[in-house]
C-alpha positions in Angstrom: 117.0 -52.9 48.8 113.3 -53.9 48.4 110.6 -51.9 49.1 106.7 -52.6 49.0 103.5 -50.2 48.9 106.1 -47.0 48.4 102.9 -45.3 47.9 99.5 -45.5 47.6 99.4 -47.2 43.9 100.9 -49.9 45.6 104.5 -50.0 43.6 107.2 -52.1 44.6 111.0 -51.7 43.8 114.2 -53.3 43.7 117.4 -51.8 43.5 121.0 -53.5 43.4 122.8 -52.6 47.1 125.0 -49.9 47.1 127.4 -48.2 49.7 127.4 -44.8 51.2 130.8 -44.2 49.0 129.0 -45.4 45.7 126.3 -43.2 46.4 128.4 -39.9 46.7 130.1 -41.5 43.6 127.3 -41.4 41.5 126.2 -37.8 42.0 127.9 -35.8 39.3 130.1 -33.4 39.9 128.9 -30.0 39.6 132.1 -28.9 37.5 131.9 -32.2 35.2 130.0 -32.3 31.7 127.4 -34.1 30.7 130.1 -36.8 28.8 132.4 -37.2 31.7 129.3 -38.0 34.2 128.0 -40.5 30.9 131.2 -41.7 31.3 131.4 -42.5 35.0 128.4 -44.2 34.3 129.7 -46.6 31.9 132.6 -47.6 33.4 130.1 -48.2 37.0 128.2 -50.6 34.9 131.4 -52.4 33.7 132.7 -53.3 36.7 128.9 -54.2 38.2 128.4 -56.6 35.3 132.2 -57.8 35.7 131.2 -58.7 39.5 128.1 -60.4 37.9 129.7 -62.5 35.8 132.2 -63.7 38.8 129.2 -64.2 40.5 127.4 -66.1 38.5 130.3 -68.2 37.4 131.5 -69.3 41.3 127.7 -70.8 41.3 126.8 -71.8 38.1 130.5 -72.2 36.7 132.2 -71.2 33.6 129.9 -69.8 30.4 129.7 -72.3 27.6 131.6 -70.7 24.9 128.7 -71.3 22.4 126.3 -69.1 24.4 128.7 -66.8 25.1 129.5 -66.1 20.9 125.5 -66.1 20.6 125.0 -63.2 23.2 128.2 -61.3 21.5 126.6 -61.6 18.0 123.1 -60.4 19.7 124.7 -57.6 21.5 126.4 -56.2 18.2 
């Protein structure tokens, strides 16, 4: 979802599509804690950047190893 002029500043944003069930899904919990709903959160973004990756590897094809070891050594 896109949106233009959301208000009178003029400020655009984009946000990565989600379904009605991912929605309710991200709304904690009223009984969880703070580290389950942190938790939740992680795990979301695993399997977003999982689908990512497939994504960008069914275009683009396979990561080259050698820029995949560079982006693990940043990351750490």
């Amino acid at each position: 979802m896109a949106t233009d002029q959301d208000d009178d500043r003029g400020s655009s944003a984009r946000a990565l599509p989600t379904s009605p069930a991912r929605t309710t899904a991200d709304a904690p919990e009223e009984s969880g804690s703070a580290r389950d709903c942190e938790a939740e959160r992680e795990e979301r973004e695993r399997r977003d950047i999982a689908v990512l990756v497939a994504e960008m590897d069914a275009t683009n094809g396979p990561a080259d190893e050698a820029a995949v070891q560079r982006a693990t050594e940043l990351r750490s």
